[in-house]
N, C-alpha and C positions, 0 to 999 in steps of 0.2 A: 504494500500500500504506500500510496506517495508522502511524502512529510506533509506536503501543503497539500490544498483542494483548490483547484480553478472554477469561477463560475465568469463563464459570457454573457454581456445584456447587447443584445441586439435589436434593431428598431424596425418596425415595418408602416408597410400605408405610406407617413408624413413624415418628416418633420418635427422637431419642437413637443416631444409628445411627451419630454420628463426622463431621459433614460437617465442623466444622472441625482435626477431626486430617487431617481427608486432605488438603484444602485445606490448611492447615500444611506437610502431608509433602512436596505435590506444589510449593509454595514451597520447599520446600529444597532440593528437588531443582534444581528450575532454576536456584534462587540457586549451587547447587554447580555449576554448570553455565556458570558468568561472566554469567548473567542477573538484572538488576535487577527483584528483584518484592517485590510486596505484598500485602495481601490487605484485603476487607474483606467488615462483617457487615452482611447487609439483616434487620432482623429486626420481624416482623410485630405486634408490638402496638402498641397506642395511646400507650401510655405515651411522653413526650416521651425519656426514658431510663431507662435502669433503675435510676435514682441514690433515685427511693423506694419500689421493689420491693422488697419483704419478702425476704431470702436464704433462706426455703422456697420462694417463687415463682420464682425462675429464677437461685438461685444465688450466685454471687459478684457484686458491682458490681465491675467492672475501672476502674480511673483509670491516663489516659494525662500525659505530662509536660505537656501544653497543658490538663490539666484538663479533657476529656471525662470523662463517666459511662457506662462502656461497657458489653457483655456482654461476660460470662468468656472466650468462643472470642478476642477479642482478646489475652487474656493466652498462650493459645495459639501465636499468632502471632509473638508479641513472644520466645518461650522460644525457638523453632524457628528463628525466622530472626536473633535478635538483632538487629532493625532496630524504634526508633518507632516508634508508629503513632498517631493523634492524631485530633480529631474527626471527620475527614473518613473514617475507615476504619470508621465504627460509625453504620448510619442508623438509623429506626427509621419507622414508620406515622405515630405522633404526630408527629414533627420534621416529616414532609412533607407531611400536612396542615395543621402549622401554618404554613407557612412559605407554601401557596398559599392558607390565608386570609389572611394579613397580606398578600400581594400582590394577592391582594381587593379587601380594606378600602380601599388604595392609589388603586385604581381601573387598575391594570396593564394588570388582561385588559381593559380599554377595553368593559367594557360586557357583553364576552359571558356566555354562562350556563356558568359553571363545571363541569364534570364530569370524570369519573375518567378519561375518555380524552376529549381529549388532555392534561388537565391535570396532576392526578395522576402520569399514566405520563410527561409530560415532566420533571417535577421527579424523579420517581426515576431520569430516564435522566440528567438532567444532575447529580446526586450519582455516579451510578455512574462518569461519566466524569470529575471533579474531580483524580482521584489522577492519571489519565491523561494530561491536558492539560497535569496540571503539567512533565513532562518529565523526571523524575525516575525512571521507572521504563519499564521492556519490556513488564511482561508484570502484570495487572491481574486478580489474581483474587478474584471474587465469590460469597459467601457468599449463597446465600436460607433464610432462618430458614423454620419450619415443612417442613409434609409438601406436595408435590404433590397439589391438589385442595383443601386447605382454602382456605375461601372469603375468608382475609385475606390470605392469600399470592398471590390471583387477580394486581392490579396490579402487583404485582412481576413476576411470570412474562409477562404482557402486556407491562412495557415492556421485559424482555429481548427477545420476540419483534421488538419493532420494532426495538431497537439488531444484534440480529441480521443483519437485514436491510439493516440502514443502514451497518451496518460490512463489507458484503461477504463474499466468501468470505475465506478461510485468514486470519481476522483477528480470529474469537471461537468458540468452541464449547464447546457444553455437556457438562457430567458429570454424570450423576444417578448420585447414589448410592442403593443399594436392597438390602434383603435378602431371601435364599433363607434362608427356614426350611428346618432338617433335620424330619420328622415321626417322631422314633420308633417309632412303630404299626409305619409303611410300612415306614420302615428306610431315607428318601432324603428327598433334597435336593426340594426342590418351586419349577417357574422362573412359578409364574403367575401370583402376587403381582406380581413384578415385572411380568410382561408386561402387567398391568391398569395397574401406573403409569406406565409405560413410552406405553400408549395412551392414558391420562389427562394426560401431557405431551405428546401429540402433537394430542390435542385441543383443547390450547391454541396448538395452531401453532408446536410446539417440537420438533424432532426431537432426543435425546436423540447425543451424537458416541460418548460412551467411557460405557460402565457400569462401575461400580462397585458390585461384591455382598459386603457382607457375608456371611457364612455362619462356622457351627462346623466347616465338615468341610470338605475339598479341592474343588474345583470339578473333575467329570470331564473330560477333551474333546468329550466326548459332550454332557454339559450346558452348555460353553462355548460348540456350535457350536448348539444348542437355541437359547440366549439369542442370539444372533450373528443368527440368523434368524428368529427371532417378534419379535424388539424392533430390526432393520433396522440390526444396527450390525455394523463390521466384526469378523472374528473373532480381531483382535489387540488391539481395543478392550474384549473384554469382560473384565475386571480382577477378580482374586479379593483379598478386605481380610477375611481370614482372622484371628479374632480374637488379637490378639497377649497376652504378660506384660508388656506398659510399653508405652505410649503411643509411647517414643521407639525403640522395634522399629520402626512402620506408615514410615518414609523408606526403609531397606531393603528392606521389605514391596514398597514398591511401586517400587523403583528394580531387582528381581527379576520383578518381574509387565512391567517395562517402561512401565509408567506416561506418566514422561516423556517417554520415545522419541516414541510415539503422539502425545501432546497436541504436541511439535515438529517432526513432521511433516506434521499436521494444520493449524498454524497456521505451515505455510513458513517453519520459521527452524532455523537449524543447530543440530546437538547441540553442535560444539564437541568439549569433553576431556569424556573420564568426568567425572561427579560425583566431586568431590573431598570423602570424606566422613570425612577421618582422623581431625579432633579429636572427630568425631560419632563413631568408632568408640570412640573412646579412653574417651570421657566414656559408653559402653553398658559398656566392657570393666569400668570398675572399678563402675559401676553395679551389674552382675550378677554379680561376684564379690569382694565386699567380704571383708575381714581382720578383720571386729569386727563387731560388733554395739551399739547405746544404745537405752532405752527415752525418750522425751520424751510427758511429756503432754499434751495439748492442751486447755484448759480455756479453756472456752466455754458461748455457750446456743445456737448451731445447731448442735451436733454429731449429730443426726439425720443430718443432711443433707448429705454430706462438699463437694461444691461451694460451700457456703457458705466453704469457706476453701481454694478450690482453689490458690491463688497459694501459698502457706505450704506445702503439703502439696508439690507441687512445686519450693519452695524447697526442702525438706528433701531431698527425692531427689539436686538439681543439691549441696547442700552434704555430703550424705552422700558421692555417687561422689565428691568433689573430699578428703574425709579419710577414701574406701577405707572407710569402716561404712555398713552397713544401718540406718537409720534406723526403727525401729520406731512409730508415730504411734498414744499411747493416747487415747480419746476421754474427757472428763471434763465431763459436765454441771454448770456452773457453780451450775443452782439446787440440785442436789443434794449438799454437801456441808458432811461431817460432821466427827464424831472422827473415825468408823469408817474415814472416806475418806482422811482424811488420814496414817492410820497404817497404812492396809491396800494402800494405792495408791500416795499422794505420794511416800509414804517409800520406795518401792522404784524409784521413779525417779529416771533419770542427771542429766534438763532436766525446767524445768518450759514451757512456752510460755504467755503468759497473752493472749486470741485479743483480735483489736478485737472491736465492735459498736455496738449504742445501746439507749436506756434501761434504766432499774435494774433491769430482770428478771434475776438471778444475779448482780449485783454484789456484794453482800455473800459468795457465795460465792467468788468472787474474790480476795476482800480476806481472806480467811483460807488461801486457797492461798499469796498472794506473803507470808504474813507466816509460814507454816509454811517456804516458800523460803529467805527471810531469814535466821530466824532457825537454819537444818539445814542451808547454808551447799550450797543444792542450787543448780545455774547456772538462771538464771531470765534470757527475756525476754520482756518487755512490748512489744504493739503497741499505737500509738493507747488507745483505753481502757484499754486491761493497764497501758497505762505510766501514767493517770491513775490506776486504780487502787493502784499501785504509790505515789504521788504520796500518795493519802489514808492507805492504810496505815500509812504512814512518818510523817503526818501524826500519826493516832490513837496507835500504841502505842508510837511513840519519841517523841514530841513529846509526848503526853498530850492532845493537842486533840481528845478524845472525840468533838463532835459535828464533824469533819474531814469534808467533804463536797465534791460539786459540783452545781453549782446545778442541772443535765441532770437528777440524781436528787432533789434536792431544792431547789426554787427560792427557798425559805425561809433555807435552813441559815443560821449567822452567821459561820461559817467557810468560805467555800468555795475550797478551796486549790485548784479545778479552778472554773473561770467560763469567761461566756460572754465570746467579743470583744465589745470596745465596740461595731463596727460593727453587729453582728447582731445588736442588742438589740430595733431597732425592726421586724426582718423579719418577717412572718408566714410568708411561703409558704415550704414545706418544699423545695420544686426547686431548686437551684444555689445553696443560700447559705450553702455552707461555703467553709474553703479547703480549697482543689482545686489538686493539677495539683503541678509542679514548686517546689521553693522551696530557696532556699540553706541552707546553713549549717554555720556557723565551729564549727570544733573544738577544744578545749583541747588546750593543751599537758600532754606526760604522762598524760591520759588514757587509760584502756583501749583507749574505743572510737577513737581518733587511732592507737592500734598497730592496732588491729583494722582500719582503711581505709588507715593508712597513706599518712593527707592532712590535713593541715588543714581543708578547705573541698571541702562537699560537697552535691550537689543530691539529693535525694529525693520524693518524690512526696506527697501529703495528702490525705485526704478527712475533715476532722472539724469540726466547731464550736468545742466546748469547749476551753481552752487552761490549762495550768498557770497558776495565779495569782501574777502576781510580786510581791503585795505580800508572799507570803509566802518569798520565793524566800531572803531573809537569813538567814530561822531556818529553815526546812529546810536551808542547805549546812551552816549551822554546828554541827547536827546528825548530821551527818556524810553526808545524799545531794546529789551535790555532779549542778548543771545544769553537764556539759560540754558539750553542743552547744547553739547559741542564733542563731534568724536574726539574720543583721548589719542587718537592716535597722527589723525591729520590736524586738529584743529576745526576743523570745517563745522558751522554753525550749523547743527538738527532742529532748533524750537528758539523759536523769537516768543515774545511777549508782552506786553503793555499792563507795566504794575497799580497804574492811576487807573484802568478799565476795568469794570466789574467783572467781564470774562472777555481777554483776547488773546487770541495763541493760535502762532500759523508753526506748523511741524512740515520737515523736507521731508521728510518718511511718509508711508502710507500706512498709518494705523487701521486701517479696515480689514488689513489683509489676516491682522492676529486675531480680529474678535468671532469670536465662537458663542455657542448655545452655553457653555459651560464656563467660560470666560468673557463676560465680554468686555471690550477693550475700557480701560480706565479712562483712555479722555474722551469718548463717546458718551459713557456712562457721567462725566464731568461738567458735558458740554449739555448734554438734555437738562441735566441737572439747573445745573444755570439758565437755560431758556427756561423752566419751569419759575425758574425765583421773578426771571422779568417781568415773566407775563403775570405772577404774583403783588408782582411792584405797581405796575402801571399805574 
């Protein structure tokens, strides 16, 4: 019998149907279950990562503490199970063909003619099994990005079929997830969609173990034992993922459908004790009935598109239930604003949030949000850019250094209180050449944000370039925004602050990426906090 057990969640029909909440949920489950699991994402573009995908093309970039450029379903991962996850739990098309040209070039494959089997599908079986081998985990579950049948996703689903095989019986098995449209007209649930992807993975030489259907409306027994027998699966395997009110409903969801039961007796291993799911219950109970209410805005330039700032948006949730308010999440397009906005909008909210991103498109509208913050004493905080923005501000209208810039927006400027690293002056290529990943840093004493962690010395996560300029770092504090956090090892300013403002604090770091269901992040939980006391004050 193998040390680990594999499970694959594979998608059918659409699109968008939830694989990695489920996958998520059905990890929690086991993890509540005294099982060491993980998860990871196979995900079918080219792109080496999604570290220079446009956040309308697929979303958020997730950064793990080892400095991966992940997709978003890892930040998923990380909320759910509160466990790391790191380059090895995010593959991509691009990384594995790059990785069997360069063993190419090498002369590895000794001569042979390269192709997608056995090539290809050995290097995505030996990524898929990484996490595995380490020893570190039971139970290894796998993520395939895309729909069943699309023609990128082919390799992937091929080199399951072989590790299938290769891994024996009760040692890996698949979940397709799939949806039953309701058809209004008819007035019913319709099973044939799936039954077509259902025959479209078996086509591939994949028998599907446990379904998973989405649907709006109840699944009948009638239509369970329908599915059960057109798609060849047992009739306690076919699993209804009935659309929930919050994300962190679907572990319940499926810990009542018996989810987990099924996948561990499928793969010969004991249930063990009930899921132990108290502080998961605790953290839904005040979730779903909060004692207050605060409006925060979120001003940004992908606010279209709410996954662009999935990790924030979910911060807010884990730090709302944790100070008992409903977090209300207003969107404010960064190029767009005015007087009008600022005195029809700003002004009636609790927080202001001011979002990351890149280049100057909405910057300037930015920079009149956090100086309307400032100056109307509303709780404001700055990520990554917010906080650089926050940086020129302070720069221009309390300093007076009008043309206060950073070199990102203007490479010219003669002020630029936000620059590039030394190191990254002479880099062209846009792929991996920020700081990324984990990075220390020292916290002031007496500081806000030193009560708000209630540590000295602390690690946070990075994805950016540009850095606070320290030549200017003397006459900004003495101005009054004082750099309390700063790595011990470069210097480089992590958290500005304004000690005369009831709550203001811009961080280089991206705090969203840490806060979890079981954690959630300290200056989130800080920052509601203080929008709750304004809107108190008023």
């Amino acid at each position: 019998m193998a040390d680990t057990k594999y499970i694959f969640v594979t998608g059918g029909v659409t699109s968008s149907l939830g694989k990695g909440i489920i996958a998520a949920s059905l990890a929690k489950l086991l993890q509540a279950r005294g099982y060491k699991t993980t998860i990871q994402k196979l995900d079918p573009y080219i792109n080496v990562d999604p570290g220079t995908l446009n956040p309308y093309e697929h979303g958020e970039c997730y950064v793990t503490d080892d400095g991966a450029e992940t997709d978003l379903d890892l930040g998923h991962y990380e909320r759910f199970l509160n466990v790391n996850t790191s380059q090895a739990n995010n593959v991509t098309t691009g990384r594995i063909y790059q990785s069997v040209i360069e063993k190419e070039r090498k002369g590895e494959f000794l001569g042979k003619t390269v192709q997608v089997v056995p090539h290809i599908t050995n290097e995505i079986k030996e990524r898929i099994q990484i996490l595995g081998k380490s020893g570190d985990y039971d139970i290894v579950i796998t993520e395939i990005g895309g729909t069943v049948g699309d023609i990128e996703s082919l390799p992937y689903i091929e080199a399951v079929r072989q590790l299938m095989w290769e891994l024996g019986d009760n040692n890996g098995l698949v979940i397709h997830l799939t949806l039953v449209p309701y058809l209004s007209a008819a007035g019913e649930l319709k099973t044939k969609p799936t039954q077509h992807s259902v025959k479209t993975l078996m086509e591939s030489g994949i028998k599907a173990d446990i379904l998973v259907c989405r649907t709006e409306h109840e699944l009948s027994d009638d239509l369970r034992e329908k599915l059960a027998l057109f798609c060849n699966v047992k009739r306690e395997a076919v699993i209804q993922s009935i659309d929930a009110s919050t994300i962190y409903d679907v572990p319940n969801l499926m810990l009542g459908e018996g989810l987990d039961k099924v996948v561990l007796k499928k793969l010969s291993l004991e249930e063990r004790s009930e899921p132990d799911l108290v502080r998961w219950d605790q953290f839904l109970d005040r979730h779903k009935n909060p004692k207050d209410e605060v409006h925060i805005g979120l001003v940004g330039k992908y606010v279209e598109l709410q996954d662009s700032y999935k990790s924030i948006l979910e911060a807010f949730i884990h730090a709302g239930a944790e100070n008992e308010v409903k977090v209300n999440v207003e969107y404010i397009h960064s190029e767009y604003i005015d007087t009008k906005v600022l005195q029809n909008k700003i002004a009636k909210l609790d927080g202001v949030l001011v979002a990351p991103g890149f280049g100057e498109r909405g910057i300037e509208g930015k920079i009149e949000v956090i100086k309307y913050a400032r100056e109307n004493d509303i709780p404001f905080l700055g990520i990554c850019l917010g906080m650089q923005m926050a940086v020129i501000e302070f720069a221009r209208n309390v300093l007076g250094i009008k043309d206060a810039n950073s070199t990102e927006m203007n490479a010219g400027c003669k002020n630029p209180v936000i620059d590039l690293m030394e190191e990254q002056k002479n880099i062209t290529q846009m792929g991996g050449t920020m700081r990324l990943g984990a990075w220390d840093c020292n916290i002031a004493e007496g500081s806000l944000v030193e009560k708000i962690y209630g540590s000295n010395a602390i690690s946070e996560r990075h994805r950016h370039r540009y850095e606070f300029n320290n030549k200017y770092k003397e006459q900004i504090e003495a101005a009054g925004l004082k750099a309390t956090g700063l790595n011990p090892d470069t210097g480089l300013v992590e958290v500005v602050e304004l000690p005369t403002h009831p709550w203001f604090v811009g961080v280089q770091y991206h705090p969203e990426y840490k806060s979890t269901v079981a954690n959630p992040h300290p200056l989130f939980v800080g920052f509601v906090k203080s929008a709750l006391q304004h809107k108190l004050n008023k």
